[in-house]
C-alpha positions as CSV (number, residue, x, y, z in Angstrom):
1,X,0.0,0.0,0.0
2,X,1.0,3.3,-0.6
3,X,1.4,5.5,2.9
4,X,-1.7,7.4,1.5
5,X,-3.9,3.9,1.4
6,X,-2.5,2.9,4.5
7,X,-3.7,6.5,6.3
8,X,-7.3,5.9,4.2
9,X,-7.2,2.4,6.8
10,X,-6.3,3.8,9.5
11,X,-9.1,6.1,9.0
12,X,-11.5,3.6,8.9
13,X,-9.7,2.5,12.1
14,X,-10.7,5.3,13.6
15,X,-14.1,6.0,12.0
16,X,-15.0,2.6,13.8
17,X,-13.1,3.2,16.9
18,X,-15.3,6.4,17.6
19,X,-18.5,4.8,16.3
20,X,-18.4,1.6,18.4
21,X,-16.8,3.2,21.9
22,X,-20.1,5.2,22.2
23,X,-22.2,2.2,21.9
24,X,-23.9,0.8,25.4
25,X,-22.0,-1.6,27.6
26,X,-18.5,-1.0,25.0
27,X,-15.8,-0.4,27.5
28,X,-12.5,-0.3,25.1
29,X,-12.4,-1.0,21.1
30,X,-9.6,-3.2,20.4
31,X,-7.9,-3.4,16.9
32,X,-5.4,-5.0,15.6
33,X,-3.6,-7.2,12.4
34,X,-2.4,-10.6,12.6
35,X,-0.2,-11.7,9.8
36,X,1.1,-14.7,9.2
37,X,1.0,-18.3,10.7
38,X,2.6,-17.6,14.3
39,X,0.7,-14.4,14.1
40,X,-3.1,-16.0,14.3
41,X,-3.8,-15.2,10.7
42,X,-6.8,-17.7,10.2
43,X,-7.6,-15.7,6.7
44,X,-5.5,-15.7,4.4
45,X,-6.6,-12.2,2.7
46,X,-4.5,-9.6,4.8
47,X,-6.9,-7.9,7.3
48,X,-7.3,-6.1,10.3
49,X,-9.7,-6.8,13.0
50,X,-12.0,-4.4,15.6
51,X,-13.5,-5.6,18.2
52,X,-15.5,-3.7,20.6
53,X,-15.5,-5.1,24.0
54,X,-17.3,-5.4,27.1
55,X,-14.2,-4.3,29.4
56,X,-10.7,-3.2,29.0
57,X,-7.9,-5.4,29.2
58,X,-5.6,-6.2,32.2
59,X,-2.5,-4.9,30.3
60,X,-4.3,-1.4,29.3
61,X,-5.6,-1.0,32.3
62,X,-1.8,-1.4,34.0
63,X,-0.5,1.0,31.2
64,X,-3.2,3.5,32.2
65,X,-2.6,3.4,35.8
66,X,1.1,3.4,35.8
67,X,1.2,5.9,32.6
68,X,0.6,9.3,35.3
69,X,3.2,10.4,38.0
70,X,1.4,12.9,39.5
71,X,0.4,15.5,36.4
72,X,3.1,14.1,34.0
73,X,3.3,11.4,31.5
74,X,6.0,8.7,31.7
75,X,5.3,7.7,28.5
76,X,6.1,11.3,27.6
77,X,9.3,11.2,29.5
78,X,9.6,7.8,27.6
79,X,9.3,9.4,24.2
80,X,11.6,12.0,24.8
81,X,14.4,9.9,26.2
82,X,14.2,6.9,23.6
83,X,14.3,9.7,20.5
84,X,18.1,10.4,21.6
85,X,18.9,6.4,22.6
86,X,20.6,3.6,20.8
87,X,17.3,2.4,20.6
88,X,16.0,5.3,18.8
89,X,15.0,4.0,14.5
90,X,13.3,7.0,13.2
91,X,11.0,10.0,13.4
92,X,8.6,12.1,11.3
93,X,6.7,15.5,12.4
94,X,4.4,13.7,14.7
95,X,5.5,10.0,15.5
96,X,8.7,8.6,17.1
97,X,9.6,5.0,16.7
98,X,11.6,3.0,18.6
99,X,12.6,-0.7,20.1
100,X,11.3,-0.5,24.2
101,X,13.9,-1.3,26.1
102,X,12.4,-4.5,27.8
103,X,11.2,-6.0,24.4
104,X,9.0,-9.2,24.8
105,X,9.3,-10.3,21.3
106,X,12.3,-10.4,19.0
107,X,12.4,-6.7,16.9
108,X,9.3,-6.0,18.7
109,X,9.0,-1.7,17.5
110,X,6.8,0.9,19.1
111,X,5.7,4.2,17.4
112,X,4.4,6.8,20.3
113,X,3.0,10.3,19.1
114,X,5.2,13.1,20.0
115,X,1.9,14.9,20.8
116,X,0.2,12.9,23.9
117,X,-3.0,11.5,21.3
118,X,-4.6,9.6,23.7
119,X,-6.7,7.9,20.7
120,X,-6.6,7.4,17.1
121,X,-10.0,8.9,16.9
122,X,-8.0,12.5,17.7
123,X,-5.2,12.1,14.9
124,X,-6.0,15.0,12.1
125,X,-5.3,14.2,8.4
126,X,-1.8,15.4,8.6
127,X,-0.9,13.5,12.1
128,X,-2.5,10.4,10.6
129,X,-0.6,10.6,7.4
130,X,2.5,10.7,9.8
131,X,1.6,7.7,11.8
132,X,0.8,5.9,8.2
133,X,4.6,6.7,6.8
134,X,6.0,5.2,9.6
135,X,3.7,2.1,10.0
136,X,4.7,1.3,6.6
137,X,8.3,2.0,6.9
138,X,8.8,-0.3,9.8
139,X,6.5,-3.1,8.1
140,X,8.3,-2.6,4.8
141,X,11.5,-3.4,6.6
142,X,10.3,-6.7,8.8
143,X,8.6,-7.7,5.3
144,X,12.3,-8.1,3.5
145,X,12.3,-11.4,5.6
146,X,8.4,-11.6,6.0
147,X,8.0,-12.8,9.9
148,X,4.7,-13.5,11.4
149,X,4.3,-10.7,13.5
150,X,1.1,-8.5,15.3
151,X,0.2,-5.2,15.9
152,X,-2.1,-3.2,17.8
153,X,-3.4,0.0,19.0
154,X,-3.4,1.7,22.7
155,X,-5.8,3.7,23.0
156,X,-6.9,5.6,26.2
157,X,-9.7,4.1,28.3
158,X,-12.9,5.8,29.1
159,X,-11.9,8.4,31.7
160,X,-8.4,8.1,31.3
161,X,-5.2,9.5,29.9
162,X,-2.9,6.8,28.2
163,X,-0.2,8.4,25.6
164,X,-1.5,7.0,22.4
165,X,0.6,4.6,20.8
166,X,1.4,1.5,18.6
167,X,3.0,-1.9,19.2
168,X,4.5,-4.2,16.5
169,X,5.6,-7.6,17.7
170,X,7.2,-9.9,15.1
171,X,7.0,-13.2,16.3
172,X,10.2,-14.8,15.4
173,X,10.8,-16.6,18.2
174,X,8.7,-19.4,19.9
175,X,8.2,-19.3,24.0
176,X,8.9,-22.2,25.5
177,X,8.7,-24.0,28.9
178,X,10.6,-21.3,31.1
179,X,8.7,-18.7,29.7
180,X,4.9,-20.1,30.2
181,X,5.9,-21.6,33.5
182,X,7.6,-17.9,34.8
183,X,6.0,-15.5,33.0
184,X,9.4,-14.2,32.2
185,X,10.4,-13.8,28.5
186,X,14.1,-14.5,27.2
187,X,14.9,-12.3,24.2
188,X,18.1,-13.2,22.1
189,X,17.4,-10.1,20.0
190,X,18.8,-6.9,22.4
191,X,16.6,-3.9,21.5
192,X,19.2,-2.0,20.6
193,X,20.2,-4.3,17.9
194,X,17.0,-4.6,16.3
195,X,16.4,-0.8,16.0
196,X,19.9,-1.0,14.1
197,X,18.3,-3.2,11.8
198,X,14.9,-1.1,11.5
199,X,17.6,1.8,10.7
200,X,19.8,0.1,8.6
């Protein structure tokens, strides 16, 4: 798709984001694209998917609640500090991408808004374009060896304030024993190697 195309989705994203929050008993609208086999693609046309659901989930919740030190943002502070780090891959006018520094998944990428969004359903044409470029650009990378992978939206919970942002999680690598028993996930791929190879 061309980054024009991929802003007309995302519009749609966010067309049916604001349509289906509103809507009784809707507590969060989750969205998101599966690709590939170890990704939970069970079509094979590539797709997105909404769903609008009846609470919000554990891990959103946490990011909301741990998102506000007093007044501030972390994931502000966050944004600000990872767009000078080793773990920095690239920037436009509105977005900043980059590899977190505790990455679950092998090349796992995150692009925050330099503006704290709290929703897609408050990007303007211009910021949306934005987040469109650099969607592409780090899926046009991962697709030069064409990984399963996921990605999917935060957006702010009713009556909250989460920073807006987007997750891509390749999934190269497959969890085994430790990591189902403990919780804990080994990464062989250091975050700061992977955004080298987003920026290569």
């Amino acid at each position: 798709l061309t980054s024009t195309e991929m802003a007309d989705i995302l519009n749609v994203v966010a067309n049916r984001t604001r349509e289906l929050s509103v809507k009784k008993g809707i507590k969060y609208v989750a969205v998101f694209k599966n690709h590939g086999p170890d990704g939970g693609t069970s079509l094979v046309h590539s797709h997105m998917q909404v769903v609008a659901y009846n609470k919000v989930p554990e891990l959103v919740k946490e990011e909301a609640a741990s998102s506000l030190q007093g007044k501030r943002c972390l994931y502000c502070a966050i944004v600000r500090q990872e767009a000078k780090s080793k773990r920095f891959i690239t920037e436009n006018k509105s977005f900043v991408a980059f590899a977190p520094f505790a990455s679950r998944f092998n090349y796992e990428a995150w692009l925050f808004s330099k503006k704290h969004w709290t929703s897609i359903t408050e990007l303007n044409p211009a910021v949306m374009m934005d987040l469109a470029s650099l969607l592409k650009s780090i899926l046009g990378k991962l697709s030069s060896f064409n990984p399963s992978y996921n990605f999917f939206f935060h957006n702010t919970p009713k009556g909250k304030k989460l920073h807006f942002h987007v997750e891509i999680t390749p999934r190269i690598a497959t969890w085994g024993g430790f990591e189902m028993q403990t919780g804990e996930i080994v990464n062989s791929v250091k975050p700061e190697e992977a955004a080298k190879f987003y920026r290569s």
